[in-house]
N, C-alpha and C positions, 0 to 999 in steps of 0.2 A: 388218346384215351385218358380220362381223368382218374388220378389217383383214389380217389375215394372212389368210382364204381370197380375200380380192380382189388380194394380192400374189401368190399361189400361180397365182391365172386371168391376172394378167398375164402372167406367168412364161412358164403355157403360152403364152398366144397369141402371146409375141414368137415362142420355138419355132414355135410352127406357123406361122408369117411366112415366117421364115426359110426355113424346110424348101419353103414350096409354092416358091417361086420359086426355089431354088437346086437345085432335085431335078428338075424338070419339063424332059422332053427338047424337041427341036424339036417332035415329032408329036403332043404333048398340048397342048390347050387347054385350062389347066387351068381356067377358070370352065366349060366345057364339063362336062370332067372330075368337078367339084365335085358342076351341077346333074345330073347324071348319076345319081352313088352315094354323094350325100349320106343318103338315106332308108337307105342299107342301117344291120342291125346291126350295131353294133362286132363282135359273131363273124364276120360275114361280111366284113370290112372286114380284120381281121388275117387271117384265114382266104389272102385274096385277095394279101394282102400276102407271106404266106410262101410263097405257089406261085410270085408270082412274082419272089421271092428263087432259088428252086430252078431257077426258067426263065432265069435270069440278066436277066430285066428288070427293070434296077433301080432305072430312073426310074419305070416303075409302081407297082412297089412301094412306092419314096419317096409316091408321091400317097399310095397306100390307107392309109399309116401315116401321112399329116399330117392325114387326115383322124379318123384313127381319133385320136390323142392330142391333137385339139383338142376331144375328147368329155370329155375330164378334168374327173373332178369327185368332192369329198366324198363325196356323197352315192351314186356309183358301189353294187350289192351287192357284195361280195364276188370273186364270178367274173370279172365285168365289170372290175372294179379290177385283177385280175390282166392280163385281155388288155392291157387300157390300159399297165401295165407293161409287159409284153410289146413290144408298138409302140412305146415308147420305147425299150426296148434295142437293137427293132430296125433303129429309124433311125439310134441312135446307131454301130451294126456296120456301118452302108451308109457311114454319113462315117468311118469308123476303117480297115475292109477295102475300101471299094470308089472311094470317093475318098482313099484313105488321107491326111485332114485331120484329125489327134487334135484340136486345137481346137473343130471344132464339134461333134467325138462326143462332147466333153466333158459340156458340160451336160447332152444330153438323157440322158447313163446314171448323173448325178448324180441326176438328177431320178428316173432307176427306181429308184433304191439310195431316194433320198429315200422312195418308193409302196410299196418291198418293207418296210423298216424301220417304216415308220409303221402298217402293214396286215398284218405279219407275215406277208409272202407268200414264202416260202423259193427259187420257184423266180424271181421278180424278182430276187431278192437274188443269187444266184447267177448268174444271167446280167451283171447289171449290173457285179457286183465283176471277175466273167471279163474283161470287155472294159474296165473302168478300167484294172485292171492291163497291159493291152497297152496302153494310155496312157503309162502311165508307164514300159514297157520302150521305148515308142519315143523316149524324151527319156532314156533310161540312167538312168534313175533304178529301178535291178533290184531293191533292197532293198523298195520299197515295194511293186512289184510284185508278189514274189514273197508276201511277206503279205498283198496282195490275192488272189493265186492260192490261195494256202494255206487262208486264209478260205475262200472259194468252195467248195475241193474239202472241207477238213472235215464244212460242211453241209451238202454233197450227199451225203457218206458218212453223216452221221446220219439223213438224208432218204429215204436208202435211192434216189437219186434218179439212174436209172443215166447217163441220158444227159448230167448234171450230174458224175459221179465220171467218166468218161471222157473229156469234150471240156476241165475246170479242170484234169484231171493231164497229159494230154495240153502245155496252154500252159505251166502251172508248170515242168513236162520240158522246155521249150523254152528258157524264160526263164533256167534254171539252167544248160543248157548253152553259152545265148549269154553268161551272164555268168561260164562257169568256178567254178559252184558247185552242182555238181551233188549232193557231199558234203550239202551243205544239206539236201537231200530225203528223207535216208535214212527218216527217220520215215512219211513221207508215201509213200513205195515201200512199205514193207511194210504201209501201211497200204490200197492199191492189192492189193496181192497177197493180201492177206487175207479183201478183198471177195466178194461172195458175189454175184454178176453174175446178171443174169435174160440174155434175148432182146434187148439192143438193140446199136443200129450198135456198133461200133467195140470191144464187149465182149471179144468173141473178139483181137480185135488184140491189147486191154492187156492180158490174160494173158502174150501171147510177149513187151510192149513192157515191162511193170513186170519182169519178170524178166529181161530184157537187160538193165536199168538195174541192178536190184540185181546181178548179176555185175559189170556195171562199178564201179562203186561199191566194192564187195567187194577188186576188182583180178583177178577170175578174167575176165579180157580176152576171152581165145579163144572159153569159152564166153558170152559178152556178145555178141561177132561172130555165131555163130552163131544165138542166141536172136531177135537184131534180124533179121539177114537172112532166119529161117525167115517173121517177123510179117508182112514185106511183104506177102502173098501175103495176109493176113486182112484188109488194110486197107481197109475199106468204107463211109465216112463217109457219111450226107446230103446234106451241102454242102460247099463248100471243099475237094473233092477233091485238086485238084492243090495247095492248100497243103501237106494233111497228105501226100498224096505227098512233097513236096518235101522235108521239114521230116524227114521219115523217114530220105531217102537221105542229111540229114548227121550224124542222131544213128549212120547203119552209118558213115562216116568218121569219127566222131569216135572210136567203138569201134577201129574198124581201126588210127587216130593211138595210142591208147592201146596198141593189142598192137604195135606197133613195124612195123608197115606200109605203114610212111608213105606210098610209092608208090600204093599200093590205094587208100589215105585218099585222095590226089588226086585219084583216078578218080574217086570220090566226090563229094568234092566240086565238079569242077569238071562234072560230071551236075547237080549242084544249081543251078551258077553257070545251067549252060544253059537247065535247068527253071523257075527265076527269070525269066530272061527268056522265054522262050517263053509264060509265063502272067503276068508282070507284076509279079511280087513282088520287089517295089523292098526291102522291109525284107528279104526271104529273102536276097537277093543282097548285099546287105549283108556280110548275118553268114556266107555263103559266101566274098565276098572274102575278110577277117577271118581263114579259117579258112585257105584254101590261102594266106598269108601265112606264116601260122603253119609249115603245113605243108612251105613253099618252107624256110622260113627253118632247119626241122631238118635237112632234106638237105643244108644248105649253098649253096642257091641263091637266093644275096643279089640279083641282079637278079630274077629272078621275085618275090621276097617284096616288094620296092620296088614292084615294078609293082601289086600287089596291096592293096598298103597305100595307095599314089598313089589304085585304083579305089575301094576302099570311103569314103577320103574325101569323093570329087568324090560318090559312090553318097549322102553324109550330108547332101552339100551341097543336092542334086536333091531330097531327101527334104525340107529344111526350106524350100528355094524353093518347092517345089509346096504346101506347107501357107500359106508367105504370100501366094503368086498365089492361093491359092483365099478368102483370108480378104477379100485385096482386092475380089476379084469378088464374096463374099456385101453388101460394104458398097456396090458399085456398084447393085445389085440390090433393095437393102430399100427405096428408094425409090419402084419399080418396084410395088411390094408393096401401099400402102398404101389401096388400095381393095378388095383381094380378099375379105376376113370381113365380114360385113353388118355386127357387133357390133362392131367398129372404125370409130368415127363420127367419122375426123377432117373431113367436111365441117362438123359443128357449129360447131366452135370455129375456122374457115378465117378469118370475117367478123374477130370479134376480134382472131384473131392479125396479121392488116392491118391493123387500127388501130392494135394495141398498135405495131407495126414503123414506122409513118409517124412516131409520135411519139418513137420511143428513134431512125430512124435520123441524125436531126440531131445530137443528143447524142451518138450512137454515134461517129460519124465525127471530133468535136473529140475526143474521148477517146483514139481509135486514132490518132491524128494526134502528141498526147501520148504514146503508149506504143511507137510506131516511133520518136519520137526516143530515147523512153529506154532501149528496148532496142539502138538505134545505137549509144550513148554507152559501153551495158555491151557489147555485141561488141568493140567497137576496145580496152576495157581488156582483157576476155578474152582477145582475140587477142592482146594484146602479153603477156598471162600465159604463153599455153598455147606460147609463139613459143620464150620463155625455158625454159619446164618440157620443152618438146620437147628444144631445145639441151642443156641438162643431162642429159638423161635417155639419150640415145643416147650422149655423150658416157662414162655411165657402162657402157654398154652395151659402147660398145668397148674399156674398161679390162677387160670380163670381171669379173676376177679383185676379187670386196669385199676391201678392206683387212685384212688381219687386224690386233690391236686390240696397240702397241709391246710390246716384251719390257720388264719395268719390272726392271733388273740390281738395283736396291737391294732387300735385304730379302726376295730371292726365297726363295719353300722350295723342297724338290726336289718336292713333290707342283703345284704351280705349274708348274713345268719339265714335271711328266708331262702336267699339260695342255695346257699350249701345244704339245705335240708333237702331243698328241690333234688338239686342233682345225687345227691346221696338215693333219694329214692329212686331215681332213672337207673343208678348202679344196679339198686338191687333188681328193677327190671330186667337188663339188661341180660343181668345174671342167673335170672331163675324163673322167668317166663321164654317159654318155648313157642308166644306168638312176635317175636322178633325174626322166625328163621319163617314167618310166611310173607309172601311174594308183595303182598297189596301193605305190611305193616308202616305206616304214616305216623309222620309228625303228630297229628291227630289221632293217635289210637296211644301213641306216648304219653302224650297229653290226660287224657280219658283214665290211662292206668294208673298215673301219677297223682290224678285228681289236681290238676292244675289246669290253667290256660295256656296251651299253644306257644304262645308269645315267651312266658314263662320257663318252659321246656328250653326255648332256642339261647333267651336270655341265661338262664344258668351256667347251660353246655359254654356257648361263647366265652362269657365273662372268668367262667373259672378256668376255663381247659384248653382255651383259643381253638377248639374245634366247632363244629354243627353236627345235628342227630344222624346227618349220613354217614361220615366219616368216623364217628363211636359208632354205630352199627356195624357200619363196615370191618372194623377189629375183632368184636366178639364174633362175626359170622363168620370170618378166618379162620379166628382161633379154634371156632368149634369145627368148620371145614378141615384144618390141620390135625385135629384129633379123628376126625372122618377117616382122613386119608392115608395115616399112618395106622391105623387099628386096620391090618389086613384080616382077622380073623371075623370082625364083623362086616365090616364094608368092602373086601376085598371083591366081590364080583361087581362093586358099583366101578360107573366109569365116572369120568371127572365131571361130566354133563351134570351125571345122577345128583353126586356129588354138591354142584353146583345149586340142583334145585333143590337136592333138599335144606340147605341153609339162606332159601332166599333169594335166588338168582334166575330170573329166566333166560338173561342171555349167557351163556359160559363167556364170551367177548369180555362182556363186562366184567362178570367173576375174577375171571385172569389178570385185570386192571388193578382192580381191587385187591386179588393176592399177594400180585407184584409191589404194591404199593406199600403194602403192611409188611410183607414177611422178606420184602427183597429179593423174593425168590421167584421161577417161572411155576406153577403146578407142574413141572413134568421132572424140574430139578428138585420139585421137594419129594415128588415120589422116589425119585433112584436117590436121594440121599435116605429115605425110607428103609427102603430095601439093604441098602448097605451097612445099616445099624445093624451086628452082630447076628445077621440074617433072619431074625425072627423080628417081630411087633413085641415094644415093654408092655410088660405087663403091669397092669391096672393095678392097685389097690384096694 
């Protein structure tokens, strides 16, 4: 037996571990469940699994597909190997859309990308890359998404594969417009409108829906308004009704925002905000607050746009708490697990692993005994480190304002003098424009504020400071993160995430890098060196 197909059968089975016990409602006994419709065929098995995805049972459905993807195997024909794919997309869609937990949708629609690639099954591949990409549009990461989207729809358009060309253009359209790059698409719009559609769902829709898009796109706005709002009326989906509902009524807002309708756009949008809630789409509601911020924020109404921007935060926060409560709950669970597959024999090796345990736990214990004092020794040095680096670090916080680098009077040229003037101006950007802490701000918007050239910007920073514009950005965003962080009485429900974007950071990864790099410290050590300041947050000034 080759070692990579017995890594491949472990793979599945922790999968299908996982799945029976964290899917399984109160009413199913799932070894009942098991002996039940174990005998059926995997067609009947997915079969059973997709009706009742459509009935909205989706802990049954979860069984009939754990059982169905614990059937994986090389040896699979052809057909069978596809449904097998199949069941894993599909489980991986119930943790993405229905416990909306990207984490544990992750592997199993790795693993169909893994069955479609390997078996060259197009419509695997296509489904799997579909719901990655909502993966990674749920952690903002839109770039890669949206070349998962792209992939996806390309294929289906070679594949001639209808229900595949309208559900990946459909998300792609989604993903561009929650990430403001809808320009992005144009290729893949006309390449939607060019399609030559049979009889399936949602056919009829993308006619009115890729042609709303391409007028927008275009900037022929009015007719974009009208083109969206004639499709509603076609939209017929399978499944997920009330998403693509949802999801529709804010690409007609976002049209309306673009013809200078702002008013109308709110109606809109805040229809979506409602529709969000009414059917639970935590991510929809999101990108609705987001939107009537935006939309608050061009009419001039600064507290509505605050309140909006406050909502989709806490909306981000609730989003990555429900994915760690639920990661918790799978690891509380797996234990739970470990007798349910007959072909998981840990009574075997139970006797062994007691003995092995009688005899490490003496040895065990003197050793742990040695490594609680050592890591006693390195805490109390730690702490007097992180005590110090905290103290500095606020300290530099509330100066604001980095140093700029003395005027050296001897020996000055005038092209010297034009710098230091450059970068004197950057400082005071730096320091009193609040469009540094957004996400897209460029060399080129430095430049713009500065009223200098580009080239100019980088020549200054370099020449006088030995740094570049990322790395002065990167400080001031700290320092005002580190004023974030420690003001518990204003930011104190934000999480580090929140934290992260609101000074600029899409990825936290990144932000942490950036933190560590500036202030020496990890964010989780400058919070509890935070909290252990005289137990309250200083007060301000």
């Amino acid at each position: 037996m080759k070692i990579a197909s017995v890594g491949r059968e472990i793979i599945v089975a922790v999968l299908f571990c996982t799945a029976a016990i964290s899917f399984a409602e109160n009413g199913i006994d799932y070894n009942l469940f098991r002996e039940q419709y174990d005998r059926l065929p995997l067609a009947e098995l997915t079969a059973r699994g997709w009706s009742n995805i459509k009935k909205e049972r989706i802990d049954s459905a979860a069984a009939f597909y754990s059982i169905a993807t614990s059937r994986y195997s090389e040896s699979l024909s052809r057909d069978e190997m596809e449904r097998c794919g199949i069941a894993f997309i599909n489980t991986g869609y119930i943790w993405l859309f229905k416990r909306y937990n990207a984490e544990q949708a992750y592997p199993w629609l790795i693993k169909a990308a893994e069955i479609g690639e390997r078996h060259n099954l197009p419509q695997v591949r296509i489904g799997a890359y579909d719901n990655l990409a909502k993966v990674y549009a749920d952690y903002n990461n839109y770039q890669k998404a949206m070349e998962l989207y792209k992939k996806a729809f390309h294929e289906a358009i070679n594949e001639h594969f209808d229900s595949g060309v309208t559900m990946t253009f459909i998300d792609l359209a989604t993903a561009a417009r929650n990430s403001g790059h809808l320009n992005d698409i144009a290729e893949e719009i006309k390449a939607l409108n060019d399609y030559d559609f049979g009889t399936s769902p949602l056919s009829s829709y993308c006619k009115y829906f890729g042609a709303g898009l391409e007028h927008l796109v275009a900037g022929d706005v009015d007719d974009a308004v009208s083109m969206l709002e004639g499709g509603e009326r076609l939209l017929d989906p399978v499944y997920e009704r009330e998403r693509y509902h949802t999801n529709h009524v804010m690409f007609e807002g976002t049209s309306l925002l673009a013809a200078g309708n702002t008013r109308k756009a709110i109606v809109k949008f805040r229809l979506g905000e409602e529709l969000s809630a009414k059917y639970g789409l935590s991510d929809v509601m999101q990108t609705a607050c987001n939107d009537l911020r935006q939309a608050y924020r061009t009419i001039g109404m600064t507290d509505s746009a605050h309140y909006y921007e406050y909502r989709a935060l806490l909306l981000r926060d609730s989003l990555y708490t429900m994915s760690k409560y639920d990661i918790i709950k799978d690891i509380e669970s797996a234990a739970a697990l470990s007798g349910l597959r007959d072909d998981i024999r840990k009574s075997r090796i139970r006797e062994e692993k007691q003995q092995a345990l009688a005899i490490a736990t003496s040895a065990g214990a003197f050793v742990a005994i040695l490594l609680l004092a050592w890591v006693y020794i390195k805490n109390r040095k730690l702490h007097r480190t992180n005590n110090e680096l905290y103290r500095k670090n606020m300290e530099a916080a509330e100066r604001r304002m980095i140093p700029c680098p003395p005027r050296d009077t001897k020996q000055q040229s005038n092209n010297d003098d034009k710098m230091r003037d450059i970068l004197e101006k950057i400082y005071d950007i730096l320091e009193n424009s609040t469009e540094i802490f957004s996400h897209d701000f460029s060399l080129e918007r430095m430049a713009s504020l500065a009223q200098v050239k580009p080239q100019q910007v980088s020549q200054a920073i370099g020449d006088l400071t030995g740094k570049n514009l990322n790395t002065l950005l990167g400080e001031y965003r700290v320092r005002e993160a580190c004023r974030r962080l420690s003001d518990t009485s204003t930011y104190g429900r934000y999480t580090i995430e929140s934290i992260s974007e609101s000074v600029g950071y899409r990825s936290r990864t990144h932000f942490s890098r950036v933190f560590k790099t500036v202030t020496g410290m990890t964010t989780t050590e400058f919070i509890r060196q935070a909290k252990n300041q005289s137990g309250r947050p200083k007060e301000q000034n």
